[in-house]
N, C-alpha and C positions, 0 to 999 in steps of 0.2 A: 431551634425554634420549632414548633408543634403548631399545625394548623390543623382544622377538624371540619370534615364536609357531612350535612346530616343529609338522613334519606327516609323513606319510612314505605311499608309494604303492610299489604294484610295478606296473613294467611291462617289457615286452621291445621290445628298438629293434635297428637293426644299423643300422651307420655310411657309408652309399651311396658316399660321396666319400672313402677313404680307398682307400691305395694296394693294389693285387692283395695278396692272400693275410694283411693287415692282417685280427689275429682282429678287432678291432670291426666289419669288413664281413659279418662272420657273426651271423647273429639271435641277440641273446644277451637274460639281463633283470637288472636291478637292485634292489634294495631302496631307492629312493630317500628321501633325507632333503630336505625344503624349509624353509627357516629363512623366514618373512619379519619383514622389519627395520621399525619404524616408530619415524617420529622426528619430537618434536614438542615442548612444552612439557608440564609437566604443569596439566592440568585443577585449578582451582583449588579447587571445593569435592569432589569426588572424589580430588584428588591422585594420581591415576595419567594416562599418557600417552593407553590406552587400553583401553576393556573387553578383554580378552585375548577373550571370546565374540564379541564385534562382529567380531573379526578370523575369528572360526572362521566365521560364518555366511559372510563371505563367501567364503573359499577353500575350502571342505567341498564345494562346487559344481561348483567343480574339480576337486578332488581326485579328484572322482566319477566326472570324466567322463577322469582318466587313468592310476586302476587298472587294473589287471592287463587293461590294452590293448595293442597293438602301437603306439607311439609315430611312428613313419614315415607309417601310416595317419591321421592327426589333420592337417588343411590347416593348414601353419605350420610343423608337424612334419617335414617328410618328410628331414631332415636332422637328426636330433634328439640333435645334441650337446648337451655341459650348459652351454654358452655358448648354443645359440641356445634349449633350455628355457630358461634364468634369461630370458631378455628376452624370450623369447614370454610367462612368467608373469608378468612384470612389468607387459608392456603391459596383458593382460585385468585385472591386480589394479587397476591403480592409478589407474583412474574410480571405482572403488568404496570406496577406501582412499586419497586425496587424500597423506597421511602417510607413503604406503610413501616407505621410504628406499634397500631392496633386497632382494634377492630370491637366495638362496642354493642353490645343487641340487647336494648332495654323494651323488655314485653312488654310490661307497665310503669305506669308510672314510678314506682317503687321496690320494682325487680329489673336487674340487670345483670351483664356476664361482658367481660374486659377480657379480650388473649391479647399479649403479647408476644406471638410465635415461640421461637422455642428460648425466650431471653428468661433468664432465670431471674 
């Protein structure tokens, strides 16, 4: 079973590697939405996959630290497309979250980017 806890940050990034006069190379910011996926059995005398709180204490931390920041500025970052956010936030989430299954970062409403770590 797969449960999914949403969260949502604002920050501003501009796209360094993208061709001349490319608006993403201009500082711009987003409303992002982060979905993370977790997937497991469910707990037998709880009957859920996972406390939905378990999941907030740990990415709240994050979340904190990439509000309404400049995204480029952040080591990891300094290309901060919504492919290499989803696997930058994968990687930090998932010593703490054994379970994640994936990790979702939709800028707008109709751009998005899914890692599912290193699962082929």
């Amino acid at each position: 079973m797969t449960i999914e806890k949403d969260f949502s940050f604002d920050s501003a990034h501009f796209l360094p590697n993208t061709p001349p006069g490319h608006k993403c190379g201009r500082l711009h910011g987003h409303t992002y939405l982060l979905t993370v996926g977790i997937k497991s059995n469910l707990l037998e005398v709880e009957q859920w996959v996972m406390d939905f709180g378990d999941i907030k204490k740990v990415v709240n931390p994050l979340i904190e630290n990439l509000d309404h920041q400049l995204l480029n500025s952040i080591p990891g970052l300094e290309n901060p497309t919504a492919e290499i956010m989803a696997k930058y936030i994968y990687n930090i989430l998932k010593p703490d979250l054994p379970e994640l299954h994936y990790i979702k970062v939709q800028e707008t409403p109709t751009a998005r980017s899914i890692y599912y770590g290193d699962e082929k």
